[in-house]
C-alpha positions as CSV (number, residue, x, y, z in Angstrom):
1,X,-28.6,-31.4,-25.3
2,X,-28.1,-34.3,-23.0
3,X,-25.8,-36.1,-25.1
4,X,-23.6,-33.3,-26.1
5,X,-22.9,-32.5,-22.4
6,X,-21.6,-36.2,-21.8
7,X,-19.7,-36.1,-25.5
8,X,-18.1,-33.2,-24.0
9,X,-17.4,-34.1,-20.5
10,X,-15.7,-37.6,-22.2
11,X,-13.9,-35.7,-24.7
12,X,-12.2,-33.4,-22.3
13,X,-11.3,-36.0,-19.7
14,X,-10.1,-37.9,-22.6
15,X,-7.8,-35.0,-23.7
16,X,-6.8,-34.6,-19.4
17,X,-5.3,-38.5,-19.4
18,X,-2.2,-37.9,-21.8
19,X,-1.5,-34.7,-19.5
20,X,-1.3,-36.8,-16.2
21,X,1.0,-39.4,-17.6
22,X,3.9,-40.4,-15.0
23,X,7.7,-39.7,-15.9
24,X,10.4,-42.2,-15.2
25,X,13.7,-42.2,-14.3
26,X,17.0,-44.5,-14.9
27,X,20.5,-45.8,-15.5
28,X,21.0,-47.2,-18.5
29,X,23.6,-50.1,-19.8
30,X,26.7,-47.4,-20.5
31,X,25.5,-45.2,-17.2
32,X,23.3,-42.5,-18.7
33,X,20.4,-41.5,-16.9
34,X,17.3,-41.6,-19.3
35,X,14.2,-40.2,-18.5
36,X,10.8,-41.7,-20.3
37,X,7.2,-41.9,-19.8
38,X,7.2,-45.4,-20.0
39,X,9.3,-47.6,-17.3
40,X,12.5,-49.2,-18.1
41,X,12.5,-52.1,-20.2
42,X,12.7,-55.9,-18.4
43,X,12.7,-54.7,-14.4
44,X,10.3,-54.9,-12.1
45,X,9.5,-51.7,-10.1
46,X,9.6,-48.6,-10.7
47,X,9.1,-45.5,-9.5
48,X,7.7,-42.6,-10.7
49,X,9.8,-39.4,-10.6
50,X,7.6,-36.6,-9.9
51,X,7.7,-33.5,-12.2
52,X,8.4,-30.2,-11.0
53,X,7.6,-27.1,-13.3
54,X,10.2,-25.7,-16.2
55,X,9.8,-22.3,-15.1
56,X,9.7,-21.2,-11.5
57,X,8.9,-17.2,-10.4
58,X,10.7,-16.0,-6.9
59,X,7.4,-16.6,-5.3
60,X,7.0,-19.8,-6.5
61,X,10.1,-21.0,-4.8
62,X,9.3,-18.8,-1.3
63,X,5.9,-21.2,-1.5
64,X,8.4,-23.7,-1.4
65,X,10.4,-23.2,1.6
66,X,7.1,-22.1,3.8
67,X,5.3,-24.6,5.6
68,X,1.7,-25.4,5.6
69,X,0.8,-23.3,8.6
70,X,2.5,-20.1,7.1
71,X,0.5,-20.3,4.2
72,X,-2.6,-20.6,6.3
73,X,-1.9,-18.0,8.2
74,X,-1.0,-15.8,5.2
75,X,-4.2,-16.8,3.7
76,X,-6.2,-16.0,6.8
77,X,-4.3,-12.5,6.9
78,X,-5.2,-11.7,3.2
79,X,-8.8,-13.3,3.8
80,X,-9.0,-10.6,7.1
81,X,-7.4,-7.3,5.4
82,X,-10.1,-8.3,2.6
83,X,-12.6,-8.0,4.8
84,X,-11.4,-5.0,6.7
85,X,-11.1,-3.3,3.4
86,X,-14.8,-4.0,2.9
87,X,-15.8,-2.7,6.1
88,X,-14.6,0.3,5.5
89,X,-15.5,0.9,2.5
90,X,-19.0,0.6,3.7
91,X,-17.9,2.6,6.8
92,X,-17.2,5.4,4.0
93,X,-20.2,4.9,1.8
94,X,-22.7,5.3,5.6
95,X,-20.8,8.0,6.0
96,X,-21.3,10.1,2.3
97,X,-24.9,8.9,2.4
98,X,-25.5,10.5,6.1
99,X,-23.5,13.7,5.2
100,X,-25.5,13.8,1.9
101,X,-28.4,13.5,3.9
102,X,-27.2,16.6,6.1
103,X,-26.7,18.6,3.4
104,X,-29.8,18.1,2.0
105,X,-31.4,18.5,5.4
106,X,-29.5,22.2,5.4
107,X,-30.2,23.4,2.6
108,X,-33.9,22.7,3.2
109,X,-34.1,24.5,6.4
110,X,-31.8,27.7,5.2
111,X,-34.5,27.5,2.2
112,X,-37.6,27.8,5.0
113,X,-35.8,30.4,6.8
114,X,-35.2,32.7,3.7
115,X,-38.6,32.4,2.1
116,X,-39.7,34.7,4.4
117,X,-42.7,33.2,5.8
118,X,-43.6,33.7,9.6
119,X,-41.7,31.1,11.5
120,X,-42.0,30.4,15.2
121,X,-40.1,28.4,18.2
122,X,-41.1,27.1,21.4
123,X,-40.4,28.8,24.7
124,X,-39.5,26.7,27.8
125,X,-43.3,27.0,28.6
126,X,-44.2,25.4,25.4
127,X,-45.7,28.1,24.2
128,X,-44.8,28.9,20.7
129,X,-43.7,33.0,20.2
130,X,-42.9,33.7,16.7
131,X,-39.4,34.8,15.2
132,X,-38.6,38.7,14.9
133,X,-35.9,39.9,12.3
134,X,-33.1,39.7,14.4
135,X,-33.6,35.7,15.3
136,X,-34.2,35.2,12.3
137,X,-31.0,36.6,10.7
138,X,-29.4,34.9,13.8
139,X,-30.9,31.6,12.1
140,X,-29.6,32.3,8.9
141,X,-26.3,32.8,9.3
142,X,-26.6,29.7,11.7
143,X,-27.9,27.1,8.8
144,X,-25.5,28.9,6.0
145,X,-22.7,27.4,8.8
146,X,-24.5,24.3,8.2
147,X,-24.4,23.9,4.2
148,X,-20.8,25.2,4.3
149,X,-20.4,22.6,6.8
150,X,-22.4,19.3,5.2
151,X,-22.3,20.3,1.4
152,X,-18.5,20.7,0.8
């Protein structure tokens, strides 16, 4: 297993080095320019020419013409909508999980108060005094508000 992983790391950085070969550049004898990967015959030094891509898009060449710090900043823009984005999108998922929880919480209570079972409240002495027909109808229509309102 061992082995295979370093046969294959070799391999492929064998396969990179062709890729990364320099291109030169130069006049020759009757005033062409010729362009090679291997430096002119009989001079010294040379340099490298460096390539550009075949093919460039529109926003290729607007990369081009932006300096360093607009890119960073454009970077750090995308980086802060990204997380803005995120935020609300848990902003909104809070949200449908608390309304969900309403709703539930609703229909649970207009569920108690139509079953029909004795209910009572507390007064403002504490003392509890139970429901008569017309509270509770008043209740009723009061949580039926309240799944409308939570479970649309």
């Amino acid at each position: 297993m061992r082995y295979s992983l370093i046969l294959t790391t070799l391999l492929s950085l064998a396969m990179t080095l062709p890729a990364q070969a320099q291109v030169y550049k130069w006049k020759d004898a009757q005033g062409r320019t010729v362009i090679s990967d291997t430096p002119q015959p009989g001079s010294g030094k040379q340099v490298p020419v460096v390539q550009t891509p075949a093919t460039t898009t529109p926003d290729a060449e607007e990369d081009k013409n932006k300096s360093w710090a607009e890119k960073d900043m454009e970077l750090k823009k995308r980086q802060q909508e990204k997380k803005e984005n995120a935020a609300k999108a848990e902003k909104e998922k809070a949200e449908a999980a608390q309304k969900q929880e309403n709703c539930e919480r609703a229909k649970k209570q207009k569920a108690m108060i139509d079953s029909g079972e004795r209910l009572a409240t507390r007064n403002a002495k504490g003392e509890r005094e139970f429901m008569d027909d017309a509270q509770r109808q008043q209740e009723s229509q009061r949580a039926s508000q309240a799944v409308q309102e939570w479970c649309k």
